[in-house]
C-alpha positions in Angstrom: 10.6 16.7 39.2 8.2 19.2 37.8 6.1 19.7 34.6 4.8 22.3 32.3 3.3 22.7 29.7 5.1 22.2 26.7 5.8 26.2 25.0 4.1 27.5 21.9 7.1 27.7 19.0 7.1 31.2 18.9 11.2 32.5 19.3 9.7 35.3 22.0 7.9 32.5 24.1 10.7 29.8 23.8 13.3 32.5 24.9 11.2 33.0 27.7 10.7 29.5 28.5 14.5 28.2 28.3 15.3 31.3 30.7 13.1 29.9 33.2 14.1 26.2 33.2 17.5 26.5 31.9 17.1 22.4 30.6 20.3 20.3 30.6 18.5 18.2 27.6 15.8 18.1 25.0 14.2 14.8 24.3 11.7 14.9 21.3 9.4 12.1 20.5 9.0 10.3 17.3 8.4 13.4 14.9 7.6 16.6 17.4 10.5 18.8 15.3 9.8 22.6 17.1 12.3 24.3 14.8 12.5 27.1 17.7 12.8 25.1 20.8 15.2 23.1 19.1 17.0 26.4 18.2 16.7 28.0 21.3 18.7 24.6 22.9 21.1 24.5 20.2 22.0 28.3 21.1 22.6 27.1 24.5 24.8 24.3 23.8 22.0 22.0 25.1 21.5 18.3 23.9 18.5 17.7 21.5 17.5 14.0 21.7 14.9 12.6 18.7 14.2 9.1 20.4 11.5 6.5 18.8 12.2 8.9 16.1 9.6 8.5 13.0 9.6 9.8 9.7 6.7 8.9 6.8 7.2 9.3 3.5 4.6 11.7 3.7 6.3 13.7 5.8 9.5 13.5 4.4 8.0 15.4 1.0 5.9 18.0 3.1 9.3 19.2 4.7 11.1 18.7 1.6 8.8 21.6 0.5 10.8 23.8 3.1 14.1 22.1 2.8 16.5 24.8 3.9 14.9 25.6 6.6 14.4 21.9 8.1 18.5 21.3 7.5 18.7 24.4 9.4 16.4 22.9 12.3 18.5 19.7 12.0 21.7 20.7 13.1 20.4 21.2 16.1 19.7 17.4 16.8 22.8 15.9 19.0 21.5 12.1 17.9 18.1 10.6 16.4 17.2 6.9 17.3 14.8 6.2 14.8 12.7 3.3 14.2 13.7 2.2 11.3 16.1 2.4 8.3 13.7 4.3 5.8 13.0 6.2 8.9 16.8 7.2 9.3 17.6 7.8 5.6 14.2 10.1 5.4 15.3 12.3 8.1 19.1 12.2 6.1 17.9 13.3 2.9 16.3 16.1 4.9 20.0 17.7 6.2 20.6 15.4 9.4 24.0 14.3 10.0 24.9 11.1 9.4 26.9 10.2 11.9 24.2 11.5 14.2 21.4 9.6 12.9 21.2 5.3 14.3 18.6 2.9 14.3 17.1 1.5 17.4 13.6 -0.1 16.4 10.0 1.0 17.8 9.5 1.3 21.6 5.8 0.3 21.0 7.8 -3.1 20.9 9.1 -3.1 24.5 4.8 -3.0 25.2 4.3 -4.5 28.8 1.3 -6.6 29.2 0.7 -7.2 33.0 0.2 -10.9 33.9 -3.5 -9.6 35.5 -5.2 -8.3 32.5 -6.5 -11.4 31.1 -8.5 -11.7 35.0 -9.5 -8.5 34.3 -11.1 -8.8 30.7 -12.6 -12.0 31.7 -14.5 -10.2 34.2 -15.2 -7.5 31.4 -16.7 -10.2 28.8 -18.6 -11.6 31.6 -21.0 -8.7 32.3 -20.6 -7.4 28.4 -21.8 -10.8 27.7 -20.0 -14.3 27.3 -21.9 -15.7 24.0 -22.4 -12.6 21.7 -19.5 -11.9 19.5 -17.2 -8.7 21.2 -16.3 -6.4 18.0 -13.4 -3.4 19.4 -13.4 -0.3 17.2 -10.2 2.0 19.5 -8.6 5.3 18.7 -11.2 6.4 16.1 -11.0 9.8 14.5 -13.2 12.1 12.9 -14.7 10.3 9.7 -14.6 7.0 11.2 -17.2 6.5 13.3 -20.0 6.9 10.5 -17.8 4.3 8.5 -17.6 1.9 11.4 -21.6 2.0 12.0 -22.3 1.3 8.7 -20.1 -1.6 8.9 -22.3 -2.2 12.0 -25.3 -2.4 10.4 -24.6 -4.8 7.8 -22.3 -7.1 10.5 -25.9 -7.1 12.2 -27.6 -8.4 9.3 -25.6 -11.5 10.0 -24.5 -11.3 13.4 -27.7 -9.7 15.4 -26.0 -10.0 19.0 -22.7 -8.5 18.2 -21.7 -5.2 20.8 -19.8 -2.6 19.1 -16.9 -1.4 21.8 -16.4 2.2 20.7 -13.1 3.9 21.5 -12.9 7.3 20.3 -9.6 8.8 20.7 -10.0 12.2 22.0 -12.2 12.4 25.3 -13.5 15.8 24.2 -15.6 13.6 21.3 -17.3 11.8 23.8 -20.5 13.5 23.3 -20.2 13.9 19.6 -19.9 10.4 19.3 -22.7 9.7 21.4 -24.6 11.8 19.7 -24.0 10.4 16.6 -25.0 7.5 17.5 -28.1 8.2 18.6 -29.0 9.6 15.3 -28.2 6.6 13.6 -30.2 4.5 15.6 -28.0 2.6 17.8 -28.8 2.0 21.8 -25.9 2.9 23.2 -24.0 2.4 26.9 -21.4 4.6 28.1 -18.8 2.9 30.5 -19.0 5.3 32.6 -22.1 4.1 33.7 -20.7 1.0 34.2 -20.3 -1.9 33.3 -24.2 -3.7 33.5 -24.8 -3.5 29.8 -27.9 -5.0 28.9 -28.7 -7.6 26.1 -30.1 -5.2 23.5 -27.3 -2.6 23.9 -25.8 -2.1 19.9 -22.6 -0.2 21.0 -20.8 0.4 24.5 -19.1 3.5 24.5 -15.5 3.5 26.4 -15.7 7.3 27.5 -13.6 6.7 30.3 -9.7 6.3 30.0 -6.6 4.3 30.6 -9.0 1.0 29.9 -7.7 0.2 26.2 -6.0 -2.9 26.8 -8.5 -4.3 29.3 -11.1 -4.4 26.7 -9.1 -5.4 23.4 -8.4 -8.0 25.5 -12.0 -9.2 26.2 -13.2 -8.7 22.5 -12.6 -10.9 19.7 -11.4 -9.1 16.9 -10.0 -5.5 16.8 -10.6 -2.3 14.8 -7.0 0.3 15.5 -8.5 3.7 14.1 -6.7 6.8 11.9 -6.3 4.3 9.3 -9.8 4.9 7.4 -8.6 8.7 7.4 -5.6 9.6 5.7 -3.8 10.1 9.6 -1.5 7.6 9.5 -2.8 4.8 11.9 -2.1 4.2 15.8 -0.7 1.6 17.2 -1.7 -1.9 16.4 0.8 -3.8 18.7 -1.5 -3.2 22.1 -4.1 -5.8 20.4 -1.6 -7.7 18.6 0.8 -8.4 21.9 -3.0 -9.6 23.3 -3.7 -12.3 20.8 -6.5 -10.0 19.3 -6.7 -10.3 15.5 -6.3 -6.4 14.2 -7.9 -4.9 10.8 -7.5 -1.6 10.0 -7.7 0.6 7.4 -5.2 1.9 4.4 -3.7 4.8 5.7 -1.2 3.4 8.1 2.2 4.9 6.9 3.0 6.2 10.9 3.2 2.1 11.2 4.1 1.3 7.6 7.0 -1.1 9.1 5.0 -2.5 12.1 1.4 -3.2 9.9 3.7 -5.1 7.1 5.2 -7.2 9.8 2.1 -8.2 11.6 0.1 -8.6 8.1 3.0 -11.6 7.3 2.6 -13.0 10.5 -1.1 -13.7 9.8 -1.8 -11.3 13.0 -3.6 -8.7 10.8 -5.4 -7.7 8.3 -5.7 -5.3 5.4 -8.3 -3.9 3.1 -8.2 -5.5 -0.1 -9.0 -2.0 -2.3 
């Protein structure tokens, strides 16, 4: 097995690309539509695969804008498993073939929770500290953050002990958010200087990665970010399959299907506006 980057769409760079790999298949996920990759594969008889496929409503009008050239791009798809019905009949009304297009549901649902991750994130809430309420902002975005410590300051009004755990969801942000921080006032931790966070610590900064579900599990409540920004949401089951009760914001058509669910099941909640 070997891996490479993924090509810039550009027909000269594609051409260049399939030449050298010569790929038996092309499997997209959820909505990554590269009109020339998938037309370069299509030229060469080779299988394009849309699996977890995804379409929002949102979506579905911006490349309605450009109609003729997405049925064009379309053809090209040998099936789409999307998530959900909507999903299916969105990418339909766009040119897909029927016969082409079947549901499967969301792979976030086949989520895998190993059996030692509540160990684990009892040893977290022990040294982030046992009696002061665990609050879990993850994936935030640009726009959030300042939203989220302003929340923070009036949850400390009433809550003075509660530790902010602050999941940006680009690493690059790391010092940004730090930064930020700062500013604002807040005396902040960064995980990556482990994880002897001391009693008057406001916020504890997870700048390191692959750690999500260890610490949703140790908070008490969850905060799933791009959903105060019009991005679309991420995914709320990794707190939800943990027992974690999830808010979030009102921009969450990437997970229109999945937030409606879990908002009936009592699991989560969201904004009254």
């Amino acid at each position: 097995m070997r891996h490479a980057y993924f090509p810039y769409d550009l027909e000269f760079i594609v051409k260049r690309f399939l030449n050298h790999f010569q790929p038996r298949a092309l499997l997209l996920m959820e909505t990554e539509l590269w009109p020339n990759v998938m037309a370069g594969c299509g030229a060469r008889m080779v299988p394009v695969f849309l699996i977890n496929g995804r379409l929002s409503a949102v979506s579905a009008t911006r490349y309605g804008w450009i109609k003729p050239l997405v049925r064009q791009m379309l053809r090209s798809v040998t099936k789409a498993a999307m998530q959900t019905a909507a999903d299916g009949e969105r990418l339909i009304s766009l040119g897909a073939d029927p016969t082409r297009v079947v549901v499967t549901g969301s792979l976030k649902f086949d989520l895998h929770v190993p059996a030692s991750i509540y160990e684990e994130s009892a040893a977290i809430r022990r040294e982030l500290g046992q009696s002061r309420p665990l609050f879990m902002a993850g994936s935030t975005r640009p726009g959030e953050e300042e939203q989220l410590l302003d929340a923070l300051t009036r949850v400390k009004a009433k809550f003075p002990g509660v530790l902010l755990v602050l999941a940006p969801r680009h690493p690059e942000r790391f010092p940004l958010v730090t930064a930020l921080c700062e500013r604002r006032g807040f005396k902040l931790h960064p995980r990556s200087a482990g994880l002897n966070c001391a009693d008057d610590v406001d916020i504890f900064l997870l700048d390191t990665m692959g750690e999500m579900m260890r610490f949703y599990a140790a908070c008490d409540i969850a905060f799933v970010g791009g959903s105060l920004v019009p991005l679309g949401g991420h995914n709320v089951l990794e707190p939800a399959a943990l027992g974690v009760p999830v808010v979030v914001g009102p921009h969450m058509f990437n997970f229109l299907e999945i937030t409606q669910q879990l908002a009936a099941g009592g699991a989560l909640r969201l904004p009254t506006i």
